[in-house]
N, C-alpha and C positions, 0 to 999 in steps of 0.2 A: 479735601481741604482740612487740614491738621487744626487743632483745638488753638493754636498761636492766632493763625487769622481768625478762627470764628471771631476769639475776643478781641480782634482790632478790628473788625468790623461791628462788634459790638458799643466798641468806646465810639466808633463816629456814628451808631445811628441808636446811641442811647434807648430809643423807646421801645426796639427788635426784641423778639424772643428768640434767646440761643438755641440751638437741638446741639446740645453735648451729653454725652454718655461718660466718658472717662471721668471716675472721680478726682482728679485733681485738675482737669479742665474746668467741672463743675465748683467747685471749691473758689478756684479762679475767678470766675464769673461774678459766684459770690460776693467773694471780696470786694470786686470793682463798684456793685451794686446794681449789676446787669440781669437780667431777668434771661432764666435757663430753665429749661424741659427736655428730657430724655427723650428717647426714642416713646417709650411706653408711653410715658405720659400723652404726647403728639397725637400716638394714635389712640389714645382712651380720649383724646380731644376730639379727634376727628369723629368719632363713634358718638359721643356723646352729642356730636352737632349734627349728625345725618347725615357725615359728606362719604360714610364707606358704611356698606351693612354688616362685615365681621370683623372685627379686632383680630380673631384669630388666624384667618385666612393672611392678613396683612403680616402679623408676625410670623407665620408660616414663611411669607415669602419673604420676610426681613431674614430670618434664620438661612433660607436656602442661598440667598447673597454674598453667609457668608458673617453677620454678624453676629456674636453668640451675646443672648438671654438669659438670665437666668428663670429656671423653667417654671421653679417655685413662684419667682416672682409675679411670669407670665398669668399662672394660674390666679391667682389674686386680683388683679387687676382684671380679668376674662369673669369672676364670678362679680366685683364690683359694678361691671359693666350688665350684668346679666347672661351672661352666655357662660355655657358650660365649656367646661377647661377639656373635657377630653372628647369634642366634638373635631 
């Protein structure tokens, strides 16, 4: 699903949170006044709730799908979360 409908499904259920990655999807969303989280973010969600026990292993398998991370970034949010970035 292209970043166009996330944000028409966003404008009809207002209180959703977005998962866009593309900066000017996000920018978009912005605008509108819709509420948006990255891939990252998502999964530093889910970690931080208990619903998965590695961030890393997840972006592992986000990366092998096929979507590219940036690794710096990766690293950052793996040591915010507590876990070591080159496990």
């Amino acid at each position: 699903m292209g970043e166009s409908a996330v944000l028409a499904l966003g404008l009809v259920n207002p209180l959703a949170t977005l998962v866009i990655d593309d900066a000017a999807g996000r920018m978009c969303a912005k605008f509108l006044g819709l509420h948006v989280v990255g891939t990252l973010g998502l999964v530093a969600r889910a970690k931080r709730s208990g619903w998965i026990d590695s961030a890393r292993l997840v972006f592992n398998e986000v990366h092998a799908a096929g979507l590219w991370l940036d690794e710096q970034i990766i690293e950052k949010v793996l040591r915010e979360l507590g876990e070591s970035p080159d496990s």
